[in-house]
N, C-alpha and C positions, 0 to 999 in steps of 0.2 A: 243718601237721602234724595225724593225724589220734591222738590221744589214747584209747590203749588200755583199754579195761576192764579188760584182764586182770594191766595195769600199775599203773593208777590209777583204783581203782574209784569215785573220787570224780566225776570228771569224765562218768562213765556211769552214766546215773541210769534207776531204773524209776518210773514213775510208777503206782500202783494206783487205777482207779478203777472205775464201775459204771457199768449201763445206766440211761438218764433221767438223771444228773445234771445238772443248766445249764450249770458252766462248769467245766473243768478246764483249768488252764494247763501248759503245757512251758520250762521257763524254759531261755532265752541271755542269756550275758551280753554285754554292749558295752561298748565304752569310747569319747572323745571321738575317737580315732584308726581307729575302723573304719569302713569304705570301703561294704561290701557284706556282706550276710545272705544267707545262704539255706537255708529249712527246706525236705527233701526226704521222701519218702516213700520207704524202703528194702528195704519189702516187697514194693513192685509192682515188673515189669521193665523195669529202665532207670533206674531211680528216678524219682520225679515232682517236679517244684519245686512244692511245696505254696504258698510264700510266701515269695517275699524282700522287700529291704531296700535301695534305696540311698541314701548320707547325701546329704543336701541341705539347699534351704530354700525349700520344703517337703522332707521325705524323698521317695523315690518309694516305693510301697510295691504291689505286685501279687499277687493271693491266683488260685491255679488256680480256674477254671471248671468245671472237670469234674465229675462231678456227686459223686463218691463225698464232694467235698471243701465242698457245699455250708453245711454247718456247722463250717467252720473259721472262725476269725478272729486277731488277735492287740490284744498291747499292747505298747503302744513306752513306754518312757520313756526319760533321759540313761542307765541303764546297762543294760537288758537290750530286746530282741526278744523275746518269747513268742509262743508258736504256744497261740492259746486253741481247744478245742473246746466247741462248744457243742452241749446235750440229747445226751449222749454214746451212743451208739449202739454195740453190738457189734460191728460192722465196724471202728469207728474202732484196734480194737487196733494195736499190730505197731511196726515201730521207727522212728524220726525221727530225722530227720541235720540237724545245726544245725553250718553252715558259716562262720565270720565271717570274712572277709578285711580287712588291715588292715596295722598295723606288724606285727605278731607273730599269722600268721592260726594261729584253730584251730577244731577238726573235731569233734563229741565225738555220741555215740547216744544217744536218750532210748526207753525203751523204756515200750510203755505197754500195761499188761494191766488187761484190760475185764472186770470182774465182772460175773457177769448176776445179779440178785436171784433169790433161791429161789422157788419155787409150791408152796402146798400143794395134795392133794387128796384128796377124800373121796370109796369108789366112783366113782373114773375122774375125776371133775370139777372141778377147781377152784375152788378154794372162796374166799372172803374173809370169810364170817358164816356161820356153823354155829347147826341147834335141837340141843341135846344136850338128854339126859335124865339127871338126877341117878342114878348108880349105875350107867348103861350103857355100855357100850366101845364106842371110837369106831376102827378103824385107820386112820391119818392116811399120807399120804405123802406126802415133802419130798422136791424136786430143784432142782438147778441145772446147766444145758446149757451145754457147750460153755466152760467152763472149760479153759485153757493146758495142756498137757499138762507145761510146767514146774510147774505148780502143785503145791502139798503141802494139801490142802483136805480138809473134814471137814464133817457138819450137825451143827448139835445144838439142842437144841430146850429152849422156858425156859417154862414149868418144866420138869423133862427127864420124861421118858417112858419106858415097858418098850419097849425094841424088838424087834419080832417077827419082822424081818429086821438082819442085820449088813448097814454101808456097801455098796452097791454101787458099783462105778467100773466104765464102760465107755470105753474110747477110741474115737476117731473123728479120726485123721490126725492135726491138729496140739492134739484137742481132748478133754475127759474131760467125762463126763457122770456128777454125784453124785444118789445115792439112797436115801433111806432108808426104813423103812415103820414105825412104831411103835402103841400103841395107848396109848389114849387113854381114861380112866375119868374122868366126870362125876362132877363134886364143885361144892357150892355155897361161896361166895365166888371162884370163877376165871371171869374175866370175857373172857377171852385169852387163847391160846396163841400162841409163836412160834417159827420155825425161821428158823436163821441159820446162814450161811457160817463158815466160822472157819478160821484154819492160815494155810500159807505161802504168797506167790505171789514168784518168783524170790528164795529165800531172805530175804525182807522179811515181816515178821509185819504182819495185818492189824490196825491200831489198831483201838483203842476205838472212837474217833470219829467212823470210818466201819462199822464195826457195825449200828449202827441204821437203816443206810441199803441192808444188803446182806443185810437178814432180811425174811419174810413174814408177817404175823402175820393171824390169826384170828379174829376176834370170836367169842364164847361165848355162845348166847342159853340160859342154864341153867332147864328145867324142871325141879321135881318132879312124882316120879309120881303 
């Protein structure tokens, strides 16, 4: 049976992750009575068997070739199959179908949205270390491309800033593009600036804990005049 989101939202899970990460897992579970796995990909047409499962001793265990899929892998233990990605990639978004067959087979979607870290940039260029000059305005400009058009996403910037433009959102098909542009006054003791992602992505707030992982930050090299 194939176990509805829109029934049990427990069983359909999103997974939030970013571009560069190492290793994000999609967890199934198992039991000593399941026969056969198979993690499919639901976005391409036809679906694609990314990776199954069958029980053994050894298990047999075969991962696609194809290339979109070269940085998959998984982890088996006694109770679950995971379909692990690995240096996570904008591509790798979209939905995964984890199939167990068994006594009691079930079907369930893992959906997985790809956050791209934000870029600063300063007249056109992006930046990672900045000269500032104490007292002088700087217009800064923060973006993040191709963010889900299910998302609910915002920048904001630590410490926060005048901004000389309101959000920008552009779409682009399945995808929104954020942008902000603010300015920036040179002050001594601030050694850093940063802009960060923040808000919703498929109604799941983005923690804390992956914050610091889905922001750009600045270096500040502060001259006096």
């Amino acid at each position: 049976m194939k176990i509805s989101c829109y029934f049990l939202e427990v069983s359909c899970q999103t997974v939030n992750t970013y571009t560069t990460k190492d290793v994000e897992s999609l967890p199934c579970t198992i039991t000593g009575q399941t026969l056969t796995v198979i993690w499919a990909d639901t976005a391409v047409e036809n679906q694609i068997a990314v990776l199954t499962y069958q029980k053994g001793n050894p298990p047999v265990i075969n991962i696609s070739t194809e290339a979109k899929y070269t940085n998959f892998n998984y982890a088996l233990t006694p109770t679950s199959f995971n379909l692990v990605i690995e240096n996570v990639e904008d591509g790798d978004g979209g939905v995964y179908n984890c199939a167990a067959f068994g006594l009691t087979p079930v079907e369930f979607d893992v959906t997985v949205e790809v956050l791209v870290k934000p870029t600063v940039q300063y007249e056109s260029q992006d930046v990672v270390e900045l000269d500032v000059i104490v007292g002088t305005q700087y217009n800064l400009t923060c973006s993040a491309t191709r963010a889900r058009s299910v998302s609910d996403l915002s920048l904001m910037w630590d410490p926060s800033l005048v901004e000389t433009t309101p959000l920008v959102i552009t779409s682009n098909d399945d995808y929104k593009h954020y942008s902000i542009t603010s300015t920036y006054t040179a002050v001594r003791g601030v050694s850093s600036i940063t802009c960060q992602l923040t808000g919703y992505v498929m109604q799941d707030e983005i923690n804390n804990q992956r914050m610091d992982k889905i922001s750009h930050t600045v270096i500040l090299n502060v001259q006096c005049k």
